[in-house]
C-alpha positions as CSV (number, residue, x, y, z in Angstrom):
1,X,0.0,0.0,0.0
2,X,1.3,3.5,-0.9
3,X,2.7,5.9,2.0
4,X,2.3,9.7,2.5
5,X,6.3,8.8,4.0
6,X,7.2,8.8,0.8
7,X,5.9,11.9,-0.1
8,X,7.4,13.1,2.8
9,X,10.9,11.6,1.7
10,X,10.8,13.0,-1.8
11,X,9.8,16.6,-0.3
12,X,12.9,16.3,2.1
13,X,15.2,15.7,-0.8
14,X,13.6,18.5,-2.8
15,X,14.8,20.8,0.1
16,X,17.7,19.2,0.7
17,X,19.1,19.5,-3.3
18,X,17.3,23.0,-3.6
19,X,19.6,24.3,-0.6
20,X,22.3,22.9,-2.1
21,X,21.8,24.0,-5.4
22,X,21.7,27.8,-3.6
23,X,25.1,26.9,-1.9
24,X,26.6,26.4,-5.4
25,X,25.1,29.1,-6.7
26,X,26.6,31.6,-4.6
27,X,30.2,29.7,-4.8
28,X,29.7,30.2,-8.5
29,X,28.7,34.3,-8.6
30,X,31.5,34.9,-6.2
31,X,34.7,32.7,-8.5
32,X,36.0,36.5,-9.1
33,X,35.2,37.7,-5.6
34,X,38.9,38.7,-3.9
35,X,39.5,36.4,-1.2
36,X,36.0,34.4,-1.6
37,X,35.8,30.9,0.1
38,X,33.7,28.3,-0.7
39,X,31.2,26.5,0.7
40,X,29.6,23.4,0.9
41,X,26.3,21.6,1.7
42,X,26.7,18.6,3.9
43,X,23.7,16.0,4.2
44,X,22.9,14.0,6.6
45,X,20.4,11.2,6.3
46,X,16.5,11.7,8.3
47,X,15.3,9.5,11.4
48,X,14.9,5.9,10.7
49,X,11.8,3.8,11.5
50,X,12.1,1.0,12.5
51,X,10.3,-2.3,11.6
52,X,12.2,-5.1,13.1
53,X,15.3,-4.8,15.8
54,X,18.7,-6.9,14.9
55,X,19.0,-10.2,16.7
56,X,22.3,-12.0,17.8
57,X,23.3,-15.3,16.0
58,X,22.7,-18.8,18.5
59,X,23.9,-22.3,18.1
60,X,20.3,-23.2,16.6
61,X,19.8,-20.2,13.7
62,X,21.6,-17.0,12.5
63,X,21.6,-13.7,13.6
64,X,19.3,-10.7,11.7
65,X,20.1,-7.5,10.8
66,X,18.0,-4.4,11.8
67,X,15.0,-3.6,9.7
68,X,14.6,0.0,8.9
69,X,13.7,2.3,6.6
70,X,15.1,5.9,5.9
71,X,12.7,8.7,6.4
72,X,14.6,11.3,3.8
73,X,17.2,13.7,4.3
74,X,18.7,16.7,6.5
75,X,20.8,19.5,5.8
76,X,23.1,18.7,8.4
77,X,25.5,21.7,7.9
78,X,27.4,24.3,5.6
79,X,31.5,23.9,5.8
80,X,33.6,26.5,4.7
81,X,36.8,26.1,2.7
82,X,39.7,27.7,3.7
83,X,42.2,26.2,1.3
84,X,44.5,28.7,-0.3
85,X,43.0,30.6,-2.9
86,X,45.5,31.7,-6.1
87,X,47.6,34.7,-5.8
88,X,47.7,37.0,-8.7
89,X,50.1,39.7,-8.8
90,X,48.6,43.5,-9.5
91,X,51.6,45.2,-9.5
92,X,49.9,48.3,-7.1
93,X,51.9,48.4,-3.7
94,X,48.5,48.8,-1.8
95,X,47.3,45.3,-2.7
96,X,47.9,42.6,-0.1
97,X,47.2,39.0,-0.2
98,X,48.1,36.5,3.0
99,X,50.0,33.0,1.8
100,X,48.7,30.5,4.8
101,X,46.3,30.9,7.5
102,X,45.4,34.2,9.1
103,X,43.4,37.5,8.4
104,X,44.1,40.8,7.7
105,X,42.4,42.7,10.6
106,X,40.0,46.2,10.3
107,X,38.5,48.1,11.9
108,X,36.2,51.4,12.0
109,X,34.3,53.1,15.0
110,X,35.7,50.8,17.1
111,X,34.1,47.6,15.2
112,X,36.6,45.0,15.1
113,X,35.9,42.6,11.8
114,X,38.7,40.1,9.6
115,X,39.0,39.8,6.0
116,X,41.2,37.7,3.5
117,X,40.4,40.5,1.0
118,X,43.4,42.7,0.6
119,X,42.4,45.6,-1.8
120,X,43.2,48.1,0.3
121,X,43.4,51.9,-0.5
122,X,44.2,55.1,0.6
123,X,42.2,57.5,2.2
124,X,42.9,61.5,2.6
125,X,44.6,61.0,5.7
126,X,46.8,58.6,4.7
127,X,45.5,55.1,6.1
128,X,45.3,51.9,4.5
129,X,41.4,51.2,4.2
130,X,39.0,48.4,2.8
131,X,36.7,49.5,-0.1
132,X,34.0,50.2,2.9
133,X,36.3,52.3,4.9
134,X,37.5,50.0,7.6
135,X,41.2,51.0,8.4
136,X,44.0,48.4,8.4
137,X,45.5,47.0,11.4
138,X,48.6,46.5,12.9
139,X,51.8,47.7,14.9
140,X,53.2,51.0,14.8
141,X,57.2,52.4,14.9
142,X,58.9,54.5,17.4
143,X,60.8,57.8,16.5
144,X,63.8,55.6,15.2
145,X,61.1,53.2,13.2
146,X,61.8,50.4,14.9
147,X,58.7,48.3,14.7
148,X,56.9,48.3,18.1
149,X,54.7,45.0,18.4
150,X,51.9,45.4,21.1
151,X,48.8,47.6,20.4
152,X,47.3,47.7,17.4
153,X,46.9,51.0,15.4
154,X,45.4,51.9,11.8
155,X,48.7,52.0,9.3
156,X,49.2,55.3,8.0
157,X,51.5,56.0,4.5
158,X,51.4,59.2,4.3
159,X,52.8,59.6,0.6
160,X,54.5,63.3,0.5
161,X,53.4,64.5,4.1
162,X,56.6,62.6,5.4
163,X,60.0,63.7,5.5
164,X,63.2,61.6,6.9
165,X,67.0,62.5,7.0
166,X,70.1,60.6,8.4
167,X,72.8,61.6,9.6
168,X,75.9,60.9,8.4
169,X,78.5,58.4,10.4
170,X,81.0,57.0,8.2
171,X,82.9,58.4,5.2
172,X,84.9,55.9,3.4
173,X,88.3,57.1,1.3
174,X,90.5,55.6,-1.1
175,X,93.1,56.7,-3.2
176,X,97.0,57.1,-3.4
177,X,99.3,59.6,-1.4
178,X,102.5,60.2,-3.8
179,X,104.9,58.5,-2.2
180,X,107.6,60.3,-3.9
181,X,106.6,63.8,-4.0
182,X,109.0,66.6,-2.3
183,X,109.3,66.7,1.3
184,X,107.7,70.3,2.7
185,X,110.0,73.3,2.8
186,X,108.0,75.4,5.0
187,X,104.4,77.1,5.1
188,X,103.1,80.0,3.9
189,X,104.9,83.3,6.0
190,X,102.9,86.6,6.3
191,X,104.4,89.6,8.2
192,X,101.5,92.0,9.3
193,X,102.6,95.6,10.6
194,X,101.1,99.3,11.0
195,X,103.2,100.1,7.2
196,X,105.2,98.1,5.4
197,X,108.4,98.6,7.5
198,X,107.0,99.3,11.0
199,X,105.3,97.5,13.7
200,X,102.7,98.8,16.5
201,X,103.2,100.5,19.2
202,X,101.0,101.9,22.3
203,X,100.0,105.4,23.2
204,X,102.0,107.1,25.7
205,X,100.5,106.4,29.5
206,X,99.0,102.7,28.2
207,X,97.5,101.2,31.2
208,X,98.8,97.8,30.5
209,X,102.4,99.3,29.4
210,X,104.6,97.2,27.3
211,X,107.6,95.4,29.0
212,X,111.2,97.0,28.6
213,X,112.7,97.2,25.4
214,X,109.4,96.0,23.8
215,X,106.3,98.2,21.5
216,X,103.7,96.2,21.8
217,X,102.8,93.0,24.4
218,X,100.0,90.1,23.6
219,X,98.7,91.8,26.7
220,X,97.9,95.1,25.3
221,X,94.4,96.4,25.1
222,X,93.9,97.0,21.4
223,X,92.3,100.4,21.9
224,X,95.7,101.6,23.8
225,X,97.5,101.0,19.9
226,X,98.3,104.5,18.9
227,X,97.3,105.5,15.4
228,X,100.0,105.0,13.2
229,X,98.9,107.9,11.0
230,X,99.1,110.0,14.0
231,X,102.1,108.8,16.1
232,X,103.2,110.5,19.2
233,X,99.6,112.0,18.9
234,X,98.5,109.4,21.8
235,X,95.5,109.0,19.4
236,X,93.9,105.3,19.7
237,X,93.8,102.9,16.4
238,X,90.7,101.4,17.8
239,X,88.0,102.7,19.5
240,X,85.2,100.7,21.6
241,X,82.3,99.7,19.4
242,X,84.3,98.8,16.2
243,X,84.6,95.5,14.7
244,X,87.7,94.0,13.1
245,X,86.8,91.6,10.4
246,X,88.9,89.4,8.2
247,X,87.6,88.3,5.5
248,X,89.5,87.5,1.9
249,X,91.9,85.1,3.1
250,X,92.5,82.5,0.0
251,X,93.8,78.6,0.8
252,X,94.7,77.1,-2.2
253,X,92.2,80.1,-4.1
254,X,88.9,79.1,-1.8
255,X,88.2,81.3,0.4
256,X,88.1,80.9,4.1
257,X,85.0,81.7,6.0
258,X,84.9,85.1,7.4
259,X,85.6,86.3,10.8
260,X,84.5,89.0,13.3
261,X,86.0,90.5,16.7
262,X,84.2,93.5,18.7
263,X,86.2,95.3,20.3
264,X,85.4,96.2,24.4
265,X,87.4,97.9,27.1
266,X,89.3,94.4,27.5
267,X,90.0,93.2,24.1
268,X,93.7,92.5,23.9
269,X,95.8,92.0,21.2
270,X,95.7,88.5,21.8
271,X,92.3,88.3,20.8
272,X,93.2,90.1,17.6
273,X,96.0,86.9,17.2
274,X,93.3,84.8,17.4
275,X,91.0,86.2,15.4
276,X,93.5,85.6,12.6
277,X,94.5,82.3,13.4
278,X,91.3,81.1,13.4
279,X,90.7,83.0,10.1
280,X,93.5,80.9,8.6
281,X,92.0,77.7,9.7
282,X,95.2,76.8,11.7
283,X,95.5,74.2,14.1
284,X,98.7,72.8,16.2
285,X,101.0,70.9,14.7
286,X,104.5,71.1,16.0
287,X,106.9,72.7,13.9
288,X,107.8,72.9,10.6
289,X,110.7,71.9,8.7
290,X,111.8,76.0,8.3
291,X,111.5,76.3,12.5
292,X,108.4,78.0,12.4
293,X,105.1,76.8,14.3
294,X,101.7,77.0,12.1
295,X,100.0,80.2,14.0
296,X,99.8,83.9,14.7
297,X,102.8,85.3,16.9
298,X,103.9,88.6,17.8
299,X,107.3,90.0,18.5
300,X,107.2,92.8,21.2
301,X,110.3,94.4,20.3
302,X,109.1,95.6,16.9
303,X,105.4,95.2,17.1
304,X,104.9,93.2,13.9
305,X,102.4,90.4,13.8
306,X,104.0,87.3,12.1
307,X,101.0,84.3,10.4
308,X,102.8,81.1,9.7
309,X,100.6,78.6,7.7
310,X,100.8,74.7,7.2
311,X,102.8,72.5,5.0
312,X,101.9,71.7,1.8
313,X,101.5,73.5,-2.1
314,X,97.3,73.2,-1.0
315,X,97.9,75.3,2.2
316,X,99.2,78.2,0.4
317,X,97.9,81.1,1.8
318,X,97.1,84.5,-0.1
319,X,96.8,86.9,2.6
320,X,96.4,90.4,1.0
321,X,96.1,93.5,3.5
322,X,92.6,94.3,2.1
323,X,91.2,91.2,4.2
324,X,91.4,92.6,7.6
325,X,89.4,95.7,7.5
326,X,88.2,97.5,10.7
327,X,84.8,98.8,10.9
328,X,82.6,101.4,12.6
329,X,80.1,99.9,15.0
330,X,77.2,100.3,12.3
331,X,78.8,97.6,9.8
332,X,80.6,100.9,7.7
333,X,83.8,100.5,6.2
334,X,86.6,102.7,8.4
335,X,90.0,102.2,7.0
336,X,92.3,99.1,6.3
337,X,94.4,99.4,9.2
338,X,97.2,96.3,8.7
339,X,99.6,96.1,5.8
340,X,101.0,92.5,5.1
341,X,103.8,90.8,3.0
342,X,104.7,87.8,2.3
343,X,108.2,86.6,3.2
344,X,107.6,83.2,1.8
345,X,105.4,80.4,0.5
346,X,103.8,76.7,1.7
347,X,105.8,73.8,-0.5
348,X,105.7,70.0,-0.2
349,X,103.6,66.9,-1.6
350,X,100.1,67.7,-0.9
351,X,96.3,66.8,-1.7
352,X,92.5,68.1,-1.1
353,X,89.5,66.8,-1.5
354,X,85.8,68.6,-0.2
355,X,82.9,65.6,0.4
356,X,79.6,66.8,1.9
357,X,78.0,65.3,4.9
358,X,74.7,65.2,6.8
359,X,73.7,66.7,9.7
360,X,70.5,65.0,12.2
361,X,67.8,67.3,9.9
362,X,69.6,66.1,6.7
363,X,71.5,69.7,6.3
364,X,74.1,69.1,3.7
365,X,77.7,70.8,5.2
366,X,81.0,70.6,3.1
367,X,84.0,69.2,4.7
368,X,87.7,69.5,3.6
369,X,90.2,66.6,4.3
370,X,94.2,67.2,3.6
371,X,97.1,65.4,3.0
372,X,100.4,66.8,3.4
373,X,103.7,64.8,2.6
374,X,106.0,64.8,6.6
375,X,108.7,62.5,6.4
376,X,110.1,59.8,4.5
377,X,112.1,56.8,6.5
378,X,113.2,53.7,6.5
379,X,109.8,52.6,7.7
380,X,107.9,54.3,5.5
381,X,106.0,57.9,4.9
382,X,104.2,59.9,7.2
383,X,101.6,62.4,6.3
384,X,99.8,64.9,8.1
385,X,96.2,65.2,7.6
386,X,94.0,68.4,8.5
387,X,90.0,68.2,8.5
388,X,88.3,71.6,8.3
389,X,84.9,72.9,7.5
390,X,83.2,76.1,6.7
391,X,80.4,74.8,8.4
392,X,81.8,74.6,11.4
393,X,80.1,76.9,14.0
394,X,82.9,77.4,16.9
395,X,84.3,79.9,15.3
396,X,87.0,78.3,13.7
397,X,87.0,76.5,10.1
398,X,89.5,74.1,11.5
399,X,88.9,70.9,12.9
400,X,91.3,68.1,14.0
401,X,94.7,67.5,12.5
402,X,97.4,64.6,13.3
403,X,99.6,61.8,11.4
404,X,99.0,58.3,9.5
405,X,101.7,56.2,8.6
406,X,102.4,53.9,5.8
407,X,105.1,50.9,5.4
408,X,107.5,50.4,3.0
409,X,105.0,48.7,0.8
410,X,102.8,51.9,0.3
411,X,100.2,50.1,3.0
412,X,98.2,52.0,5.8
413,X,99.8,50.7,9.1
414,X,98.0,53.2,11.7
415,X,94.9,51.7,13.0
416,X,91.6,53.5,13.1
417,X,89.9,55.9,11.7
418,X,89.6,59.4,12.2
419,X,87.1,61.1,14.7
420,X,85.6,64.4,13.4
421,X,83.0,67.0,15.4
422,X,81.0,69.6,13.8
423,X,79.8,72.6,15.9
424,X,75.8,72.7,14.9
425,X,75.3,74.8,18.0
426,X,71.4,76.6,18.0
427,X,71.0,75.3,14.2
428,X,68.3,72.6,15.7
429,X,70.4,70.0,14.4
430,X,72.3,67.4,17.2
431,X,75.0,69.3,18.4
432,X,78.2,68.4,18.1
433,X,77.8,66.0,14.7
434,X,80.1,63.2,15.3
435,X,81.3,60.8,12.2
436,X,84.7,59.1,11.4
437,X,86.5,59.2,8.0
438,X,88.3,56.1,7.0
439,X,91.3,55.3,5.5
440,X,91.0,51.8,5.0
441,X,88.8,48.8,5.3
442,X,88.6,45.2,3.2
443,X,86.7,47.1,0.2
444,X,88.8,50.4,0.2
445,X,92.1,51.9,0.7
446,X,94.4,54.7,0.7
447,X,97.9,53.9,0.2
448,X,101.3,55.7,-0.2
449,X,103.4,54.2,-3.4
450,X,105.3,56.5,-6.3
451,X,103.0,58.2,-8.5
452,X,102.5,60.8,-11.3
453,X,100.2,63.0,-8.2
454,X,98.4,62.3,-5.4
455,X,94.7,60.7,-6.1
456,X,92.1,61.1,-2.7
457,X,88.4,60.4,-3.3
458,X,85.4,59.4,-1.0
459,X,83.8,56.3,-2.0
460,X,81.5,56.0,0.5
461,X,79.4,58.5,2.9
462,X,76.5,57.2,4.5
463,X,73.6,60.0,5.3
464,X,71.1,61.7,3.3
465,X,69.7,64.4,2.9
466,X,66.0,66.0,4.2
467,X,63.7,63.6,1.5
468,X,59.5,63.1,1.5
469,X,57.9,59.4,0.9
470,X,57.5,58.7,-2.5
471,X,56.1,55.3,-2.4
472,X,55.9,51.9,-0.2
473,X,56.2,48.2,0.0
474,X,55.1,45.4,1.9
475,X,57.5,42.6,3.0
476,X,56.6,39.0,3.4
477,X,56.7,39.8,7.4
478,X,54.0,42.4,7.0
479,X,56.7,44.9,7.3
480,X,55.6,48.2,5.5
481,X,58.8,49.5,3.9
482,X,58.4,53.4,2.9
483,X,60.8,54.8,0.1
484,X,61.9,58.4,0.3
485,X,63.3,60.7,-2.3
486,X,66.4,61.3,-0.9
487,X,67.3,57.3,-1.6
488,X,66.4,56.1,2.5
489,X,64.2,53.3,3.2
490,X,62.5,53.0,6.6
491,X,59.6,51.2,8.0
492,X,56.5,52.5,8.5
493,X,54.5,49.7,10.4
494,X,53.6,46.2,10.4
495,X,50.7,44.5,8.9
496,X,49.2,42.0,11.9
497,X,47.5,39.1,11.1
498,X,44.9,37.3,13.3
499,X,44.7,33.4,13.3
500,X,42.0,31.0,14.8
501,X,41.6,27.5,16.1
502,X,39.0,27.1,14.2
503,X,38.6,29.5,11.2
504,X,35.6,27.9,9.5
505,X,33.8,28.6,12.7
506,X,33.7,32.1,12.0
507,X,30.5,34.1,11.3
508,X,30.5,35.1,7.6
509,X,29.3,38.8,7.2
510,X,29.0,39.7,4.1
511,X,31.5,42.4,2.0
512,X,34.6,39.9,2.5
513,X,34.3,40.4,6.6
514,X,34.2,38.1,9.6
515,X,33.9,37.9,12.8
516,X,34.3,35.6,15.5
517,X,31.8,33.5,17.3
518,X,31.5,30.8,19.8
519,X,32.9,27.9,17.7
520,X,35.7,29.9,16.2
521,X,37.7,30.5,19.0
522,X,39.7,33.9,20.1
523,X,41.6,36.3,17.7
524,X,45.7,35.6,18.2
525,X,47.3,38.7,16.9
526,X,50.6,37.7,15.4
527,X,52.9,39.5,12.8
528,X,52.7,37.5,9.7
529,X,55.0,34.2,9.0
530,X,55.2,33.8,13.4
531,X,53.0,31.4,15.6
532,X,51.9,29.6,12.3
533,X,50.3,32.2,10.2
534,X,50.6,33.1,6.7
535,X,53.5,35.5,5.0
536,X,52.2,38.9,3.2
537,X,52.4,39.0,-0.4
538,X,52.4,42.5,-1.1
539,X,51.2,44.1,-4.6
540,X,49.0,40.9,-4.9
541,X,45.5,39.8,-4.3
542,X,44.4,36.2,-3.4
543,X,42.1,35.0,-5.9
544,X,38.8,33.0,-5.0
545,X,39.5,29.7,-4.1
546,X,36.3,28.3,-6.4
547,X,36.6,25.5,-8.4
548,X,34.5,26.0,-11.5
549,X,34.8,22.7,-12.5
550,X,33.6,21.0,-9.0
551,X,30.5,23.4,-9.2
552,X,29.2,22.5,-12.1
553,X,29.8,18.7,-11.0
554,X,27.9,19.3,-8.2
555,X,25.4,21.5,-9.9
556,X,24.6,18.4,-12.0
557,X,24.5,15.8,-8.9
558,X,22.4,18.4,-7.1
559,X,20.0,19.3,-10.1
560,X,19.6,15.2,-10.9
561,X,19.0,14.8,-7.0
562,X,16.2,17.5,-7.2
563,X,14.8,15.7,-10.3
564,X,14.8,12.3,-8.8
565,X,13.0,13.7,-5.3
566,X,10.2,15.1,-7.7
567,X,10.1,11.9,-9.4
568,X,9.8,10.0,-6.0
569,X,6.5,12.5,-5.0
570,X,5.1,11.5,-8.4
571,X,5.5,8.2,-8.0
572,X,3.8,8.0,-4.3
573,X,1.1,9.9,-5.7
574,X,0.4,7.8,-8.7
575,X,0.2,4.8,-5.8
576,X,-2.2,7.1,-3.7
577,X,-4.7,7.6,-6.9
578,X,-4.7,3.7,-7.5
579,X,-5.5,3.4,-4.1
580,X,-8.2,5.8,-4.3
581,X,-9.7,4.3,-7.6
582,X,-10.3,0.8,-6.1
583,X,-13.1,3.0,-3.7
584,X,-14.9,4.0,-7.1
């Protein structure tokens, strides 16, 4: 006799095959979704009924199985598919894709939500956001952008509103020192006097008197030098208020930066000798090979000023008396008070070179190294270096000086490098600028052998200049790697990625998002390719993990399924209407 069960049945595979066909149908309108994962339908079969229960086998008959019979089908539940899905590459910096398990994580008005759809943008401000406007995730950098894993914050690239600088540490050299240039005669010798054959003097009742026998003292206050214009006239030379500046002094035809002295009740001549030694850039060296010691010196007994420059051709000095001019306290041109000549010039092997370094805000200042030829021995050559900048701010050009030795085979034999300070007092910038210059290292090295002239260059410097962020990248760690137009790269953040213990237990909201739920377990936020999860793929996107061809399978199994069910109803109901008819 025919059954409404069957009916029943047939219905319940109707329902069953219809969900399923709605399962594949969203798999197949989302194969170009970014990030998609499938799902599936899983059945399960209905209650059974049961007609007859099993029975054990006994030494008189055999055992029987259970009689039942199926009562249809279930949707028993809907399994998502978190295989890898392909990665194509887009070629735009902003596109991420994750290889392996995890999500990106976004957020906006303090919603949390996960997403394996990278297509990020960005928005006016800066931040990397979804196409809905959540903001990216992840962990931030200090002041030296060093990536700071903890809380999470949105990640900002702020292309152009950015600027970086470094300062510079290091300048490499290499090159050869002549080896068998001439050995240094002497510096450059300046007399400086009152006329060309005279020297200064003090006005008659000086309150700091020169010694017996002597015209002028270092101790001397500069307004008790009498005029010489006016001598015996106990008229001053100087007067309070006026400024002495030097400036026209020529090394080697650059021109040394320019230097000022006020002059006050207690300015002694002293001060006025190291105004110009300062002016000539000279530092303490010892003697040279003439007797005379690099500086400005006075002799009492005829009041002339004596300037005694460095060894070397490249330390010649051109000191013409127009470059020390005394002015009135307004900046106005008085009179050229000091008349010079030069009693002889600076000789020996020597080389320049100017290189450029960084400050801390990335200002470029110009520094000048030289090499002058000392000695020659059985050991080897000595040479005297000198490091001065105009860009120096302690009032001097000059630096640091002191001596590097070579063997007999031309090879650098004193260790280290050399220490160098710049004065970058009340410029802003970190004050004093520290960095080292070497001479030699496995790549590059300055030696001393015979040659035509000596060769210096600097084939390294490390620093840059003030630059703004250009563009980005993102590493397989998440790391977000900012380029800047001065040539730096530093990092801007960290992509984080959250994993789960169970990912397809997740709460699917639409637009690419999730969130968790009971099954799914807690977010662990990890930086990519630690604790298990994926690597970032930057400039990518993870395709939708659909198979087309598995669909359509399905699609046809599902469809026949739905077509058999109906068949089933139309069978049971062609039973019922035989049943019926026997009643007529």
């Amino acid at each position: 006799m025919a059954s409404t069960v069957a009916l029943l049945t047939g219905l319940s595979g109707l329902n069953a095959n219809a969900r399923s066909i709605e399962v594949i149908g969203n798999n197949i309108a989302n194969s170009g979704t970014t990030g998609f994962k499938s799902t599936r339908l899983v059945f399960s079969d209905s209650l059974k009924r049961t007609f007859r229960g099993g029975t054990a086998p006994s030494p008189e008959s055999g055992g029987t199985n259970p009689n039942q019979v199926g009562l249809g089908v279930n949707v028993a539940s809907t399994q998502r598919n978190f295989s890898q899905g392909a990665v194509a590459p887009t070629g735009d910096a902003r596109d991420m894709a994750i290889e392996g398990d995890g999500f990106f994580i976004v957020e906006r008005n303090g919603d949390r939500h996960y997403t394996r759809d990278g297509s990020f943008r960005l928005d006016e401000a800066g931040n990397l956001v979804t196409s809905a406007g959540q903001i990216l995730q992840g962990f931030g950098v200090d002041d030296d952008y060093n990536v700071i894993e903890g809380a999470l914050r949105g990640i900002s690239v702020p292309i152009g509103a950015r600027s970086v600088a470094e300062q510079t540490s290091q300048v490499r050299f290499a090159g050869n020192l002549n080896a068998a240039g001439a050995l240094p005669g002497g510096g450059s010798v300046f007399n400086i006097s009152s006329t060309t054959t005279a020297g200064f003097s003090l006005i008659a009742g000086a309150t700091v008197p020169a010694g017996a026998g002597n015209l002028l003292e270092t101790t001397s206050l500069l307004t008790e030098i009498e005029d010489p214009l006016q001598v015996g006239s106990g008229v001053s030379l100087f007067t309070l208020g006026q400024i002495i500046e030097v400036d026209g002094i020529q090394r080697n035809g650059a021109t040394l930066p320019t230097q000022r002295l006020t002059i006050d009740a207690t300015t002694t001549v002293q001060d006025y000798l190291d105004l110009l030694s300062s002016a000539m850039a000279v530092l303490g060296s010892g003697p040279n090979p003439d007797g005379l010691t690099p500086g400005v010196t006075l002799d009492p007994a005829t009041g002339i000023i004596q300037a005694v420059g460095h060894t070397g051709d490249v330390n010649d000095l051109d000191f013409p008396g127009s470059a020390v001019r005394l002015l009135n306290a307004d900046g106005t041109l008085n009179r050229l008070p000091f008349a010079t000549s030069e009693l002889s010039e600076a000789t020996g092997e020597s080389k320049r070179t100017t290189f450029v370094v960084f400050d801390s805000l990335g200002s470029p200042l110009e520094v000048n190294l030289t090499f002058t030829l000392e000695a020659k021995t059985n050991t080897g050559t000595t040479w005297r270096y000198f490091v001065d900048s105009p860009d120096d701010l302690d009032g001097s050009a000059a630096i640091t000086t002191g001596t590097v030795e070579f063997d007999t085979f031309g090879s650098l034999i004193t260790a280290g490098p050399i220490g160098v300070q710049l004065d970058r007092s009340n410029t802003g910038a970190l004050s004093p600028m520290a960095f080292s210059i070497n001479l030699g290292d496995d790549n590059d090295q300055v030696t001393s052998l015979a040659d035509a002239e000596s060769e210096l260059a600097a084939v390294f410097r490390d620093g840059r200049e003030s630059g703004t962020l250009d563009s980005f990248a993102v590493g397989r760690d998440g790391t977000v790697i900012g380029t800047f137009s001065n040539g730096l790269f530093r990092p801007l953040g960290r992509v984080a990625v959250a994993t789960f213990t169970n990912p397809a237990g997740m709460e699917d909201l639409g637009s690419n998002l999730f969130r968790p739920s009971a099954n799914s377990g807690d977010a662990v936020v990890v930086s990519p390719t630690t604790f298990g999860s994926g690597g970032v793929i930057g400039g990518a996107l993870e395709q939708s993990n659909v198979d087309l061809g598995g669909e359509f399978i399905n699609l046809i199994v599902s469809s026949t399924g739905y077509s058999a069910s109906s068949r089933v109803i139309q069978t049971a109901d062609q039973l019922l209407q035989e049943l019926l008819s026997i009643a007529r």
